[in-house]
PABA-339463 format. One record per residue (C-alpha): z, y, x; residue in three letters; residue number from 0. Coordinates in pm, 1 decimal. Layout:
N
<pz Z; py Y; px X; aa ALA; i NUM>
...
//
This chain:
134
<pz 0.0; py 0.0; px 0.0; aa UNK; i 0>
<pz -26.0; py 235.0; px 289.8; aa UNK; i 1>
<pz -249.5; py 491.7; px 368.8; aa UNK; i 2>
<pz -447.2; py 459.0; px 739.4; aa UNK; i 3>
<pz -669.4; py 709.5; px 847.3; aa UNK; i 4>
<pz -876.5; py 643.2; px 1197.1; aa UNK; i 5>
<pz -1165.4; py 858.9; px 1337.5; aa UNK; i 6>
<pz -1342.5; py 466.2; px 1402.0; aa UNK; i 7>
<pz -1361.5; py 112.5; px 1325.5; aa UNK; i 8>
<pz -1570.6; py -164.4; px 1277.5; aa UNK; i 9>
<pz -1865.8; py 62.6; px 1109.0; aa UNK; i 10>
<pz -1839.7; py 283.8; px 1457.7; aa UNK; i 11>
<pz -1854.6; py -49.5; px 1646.9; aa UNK; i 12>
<pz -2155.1; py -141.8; px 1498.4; aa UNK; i 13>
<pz -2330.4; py 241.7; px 1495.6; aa UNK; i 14>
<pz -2232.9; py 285.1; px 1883.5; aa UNK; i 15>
<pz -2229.4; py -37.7; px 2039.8; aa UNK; i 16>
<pz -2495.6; py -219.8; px 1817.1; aa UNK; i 17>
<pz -2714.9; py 77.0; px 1743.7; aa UNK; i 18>
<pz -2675.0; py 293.6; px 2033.4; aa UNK; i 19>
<pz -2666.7; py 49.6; px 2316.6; aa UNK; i 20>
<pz -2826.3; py -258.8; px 2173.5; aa UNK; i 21>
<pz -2541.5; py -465.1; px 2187.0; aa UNK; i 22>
<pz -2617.4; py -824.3; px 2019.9; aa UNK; i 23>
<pz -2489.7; py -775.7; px 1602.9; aa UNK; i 24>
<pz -2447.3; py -1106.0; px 1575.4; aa UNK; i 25>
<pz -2183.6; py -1106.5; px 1881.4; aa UNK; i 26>
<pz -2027.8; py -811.2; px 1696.2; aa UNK; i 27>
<pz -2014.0; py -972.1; px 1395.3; aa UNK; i 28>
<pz -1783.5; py -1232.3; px 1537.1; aa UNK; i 29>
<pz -1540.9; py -1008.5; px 1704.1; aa UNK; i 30>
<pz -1547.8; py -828.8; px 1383.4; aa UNK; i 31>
<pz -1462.2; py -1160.9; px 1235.1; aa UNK; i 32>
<pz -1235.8; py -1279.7; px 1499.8; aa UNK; i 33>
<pz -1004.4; py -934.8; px 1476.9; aa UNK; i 34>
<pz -1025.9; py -857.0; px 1065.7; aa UNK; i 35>
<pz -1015.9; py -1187.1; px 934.4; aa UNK; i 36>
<pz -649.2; py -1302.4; px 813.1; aa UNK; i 37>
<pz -601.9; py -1646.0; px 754.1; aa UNK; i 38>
<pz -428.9; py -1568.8; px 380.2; aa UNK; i 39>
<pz -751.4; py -1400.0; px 265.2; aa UNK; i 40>
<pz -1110.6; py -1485.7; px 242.2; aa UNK; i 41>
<pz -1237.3; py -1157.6; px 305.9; aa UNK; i 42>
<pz -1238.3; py -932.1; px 619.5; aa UNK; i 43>
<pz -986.2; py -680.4; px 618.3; aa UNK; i 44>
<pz -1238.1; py -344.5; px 534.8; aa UNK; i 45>
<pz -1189.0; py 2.5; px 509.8; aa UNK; i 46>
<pz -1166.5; py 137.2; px 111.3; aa UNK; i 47>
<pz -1351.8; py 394.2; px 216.9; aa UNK; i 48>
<pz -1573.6; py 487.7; px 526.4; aa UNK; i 49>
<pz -1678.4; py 829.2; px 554.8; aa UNK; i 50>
<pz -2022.8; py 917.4; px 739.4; aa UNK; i 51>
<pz -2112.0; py 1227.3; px 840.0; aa UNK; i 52>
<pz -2474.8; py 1262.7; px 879.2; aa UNK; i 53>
<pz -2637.6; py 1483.1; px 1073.5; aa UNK; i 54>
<pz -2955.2; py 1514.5; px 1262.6; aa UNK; i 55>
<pz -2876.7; py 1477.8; px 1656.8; aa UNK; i 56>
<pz -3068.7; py 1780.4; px 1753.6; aa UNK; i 57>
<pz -2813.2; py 1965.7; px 1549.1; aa UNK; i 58>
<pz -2491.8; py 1808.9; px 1646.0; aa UNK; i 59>
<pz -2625.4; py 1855.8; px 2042.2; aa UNK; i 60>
<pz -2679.0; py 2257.5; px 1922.1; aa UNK; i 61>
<pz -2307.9; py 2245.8; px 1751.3; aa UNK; i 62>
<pz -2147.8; py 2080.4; px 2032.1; aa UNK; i 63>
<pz -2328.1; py 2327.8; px 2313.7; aa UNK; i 64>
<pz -2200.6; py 2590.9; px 2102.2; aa UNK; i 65>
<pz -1851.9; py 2463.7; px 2092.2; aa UNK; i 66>
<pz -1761.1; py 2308.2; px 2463.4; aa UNK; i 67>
<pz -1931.1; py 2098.6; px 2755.3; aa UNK; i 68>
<pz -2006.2; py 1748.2; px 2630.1; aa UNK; i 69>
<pz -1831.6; py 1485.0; px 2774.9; aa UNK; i 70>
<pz -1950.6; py 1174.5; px 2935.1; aa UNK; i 71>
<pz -2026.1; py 1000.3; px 2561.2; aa UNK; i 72>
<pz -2140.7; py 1324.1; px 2437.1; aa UNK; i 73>
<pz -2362.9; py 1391.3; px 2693.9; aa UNK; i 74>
<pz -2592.2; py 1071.6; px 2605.7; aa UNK; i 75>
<pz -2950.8; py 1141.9; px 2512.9; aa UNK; i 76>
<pz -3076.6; py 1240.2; px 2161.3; aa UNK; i 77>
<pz -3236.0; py 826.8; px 2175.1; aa UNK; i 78>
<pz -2892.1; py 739.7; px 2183.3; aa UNK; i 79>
<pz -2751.6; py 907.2; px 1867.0; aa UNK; i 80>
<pz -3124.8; py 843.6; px 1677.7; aa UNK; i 81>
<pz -3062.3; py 499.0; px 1673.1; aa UNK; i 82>
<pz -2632.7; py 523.7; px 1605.0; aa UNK; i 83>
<pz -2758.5; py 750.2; px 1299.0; aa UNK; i 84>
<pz -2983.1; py 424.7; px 1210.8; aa UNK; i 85>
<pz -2706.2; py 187.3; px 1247.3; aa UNK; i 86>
<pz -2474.4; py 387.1; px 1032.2; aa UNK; i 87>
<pz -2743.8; py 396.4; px 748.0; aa UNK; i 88>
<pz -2790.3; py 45.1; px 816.7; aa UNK; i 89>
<pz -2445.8; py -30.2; px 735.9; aa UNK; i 90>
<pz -2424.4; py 195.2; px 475.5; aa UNK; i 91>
<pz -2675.1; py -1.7; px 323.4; aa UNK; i 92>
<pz -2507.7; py -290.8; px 371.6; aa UNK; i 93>
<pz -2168.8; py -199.6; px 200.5; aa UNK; i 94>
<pz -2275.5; py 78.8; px -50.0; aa UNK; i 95>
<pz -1956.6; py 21.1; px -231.2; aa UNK; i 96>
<pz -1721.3; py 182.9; px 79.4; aa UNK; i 97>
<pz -1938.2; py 420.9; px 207.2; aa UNK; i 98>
<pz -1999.2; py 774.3; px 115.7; aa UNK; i 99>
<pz -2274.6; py 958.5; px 287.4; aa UNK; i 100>
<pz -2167.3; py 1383.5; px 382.9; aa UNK; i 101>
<pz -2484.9; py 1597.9; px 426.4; aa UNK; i 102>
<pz -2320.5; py 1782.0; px 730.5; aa UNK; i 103>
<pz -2586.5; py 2000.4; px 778.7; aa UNK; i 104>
<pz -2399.3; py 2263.1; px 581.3; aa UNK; i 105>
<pz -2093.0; py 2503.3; px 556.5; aa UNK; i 106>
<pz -1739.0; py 2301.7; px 623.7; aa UNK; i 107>
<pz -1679.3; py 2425.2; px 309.6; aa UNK; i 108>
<pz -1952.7; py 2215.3; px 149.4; aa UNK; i 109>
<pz -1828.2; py 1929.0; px 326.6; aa UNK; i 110>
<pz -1522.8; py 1955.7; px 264.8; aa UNK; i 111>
<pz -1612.9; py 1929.2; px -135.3; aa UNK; i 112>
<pz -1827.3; py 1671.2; px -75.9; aa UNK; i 113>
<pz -1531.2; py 1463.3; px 68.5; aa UNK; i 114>
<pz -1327.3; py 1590.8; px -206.0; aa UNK; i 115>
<pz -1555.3; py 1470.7; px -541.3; aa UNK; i 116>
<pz -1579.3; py 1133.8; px -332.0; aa UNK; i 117>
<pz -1192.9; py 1123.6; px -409.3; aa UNK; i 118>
<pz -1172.6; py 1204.8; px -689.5; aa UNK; i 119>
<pz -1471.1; py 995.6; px -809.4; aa UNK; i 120>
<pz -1248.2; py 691.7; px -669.9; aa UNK; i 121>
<pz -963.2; py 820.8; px -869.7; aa UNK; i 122>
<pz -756.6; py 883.3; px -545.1; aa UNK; i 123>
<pz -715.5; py 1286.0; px -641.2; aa UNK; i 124>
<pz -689.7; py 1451.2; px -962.1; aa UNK; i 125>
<pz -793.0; py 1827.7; px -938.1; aa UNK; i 126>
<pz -952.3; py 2062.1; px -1153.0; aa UNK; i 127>
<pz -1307.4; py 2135.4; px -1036.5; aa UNK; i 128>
<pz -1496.0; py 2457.4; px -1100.7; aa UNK; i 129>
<pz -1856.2; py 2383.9; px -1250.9; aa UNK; i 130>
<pz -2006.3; py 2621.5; px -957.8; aa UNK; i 131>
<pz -1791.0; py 2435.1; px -686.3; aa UNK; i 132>
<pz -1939.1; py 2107.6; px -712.2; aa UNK; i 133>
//
């Protein structure tokens, strides 16, 4: 009954690692296996909700130039993030039920509403919405 939040998980695994560096899915789908599988419960243990926020690589490199120096990982080439954006739509695709797809190629305002009517449209907040906010 808790609440987790994490910046990654498997879906990351899978955008990075499978996506972005070719690493073998069906290895990663073991490990996924391996680490999320409880022996109680025929399922993997999944995120409720995984939130991806899509944006076109040329843009986050303009953002991030903008904001600091890229690190190591941020400094990898455009290729790179092309294909992780792939992989996450990929998985997306995969488990429409748990993802929600944020345009953020917008205002962090209009992001942060989209994250907001995906709540609510789980039931998880109950807020009054202005028509024009939505």
């Amino acid at each position: 009954g808790d609440v987790v939040l994490c910046d990654r998980f498997t879906d990351a695994t899978f955008a990075y690692q499978g996506g972005g560096r070719g690493f073998d899915e069906g290895v990663l789908s073991q490990l996924e296996r391996m680490v999320q599988k409880k022996a109680d419960q025929p399922a993997l243990v999944q995120p409720a909700l995984t939130v991806w926020f899509d944006l076109l690589p040329e843009e986050a490199a303009k953002r991030l130039a903008g904001a600091r120096v890229p690190d190591k990982f941020e400094a990898q080439p455009l290729e790179f993030f092309r294909r992780v954006a792939l992989a996450y739509g990929e998985r997306a695709a995969k488990f429409p039920q748990r993802f929600v797809r944020i345009d953020a190629d917008t205002t962090r305002h209009k992001v942060w509403q989209q994250i907001t009517l995906a709540m609510v449209r789980r039931g998880w907040l109950a807020i009054m919405v202005a028509a024009n906010d939505v």
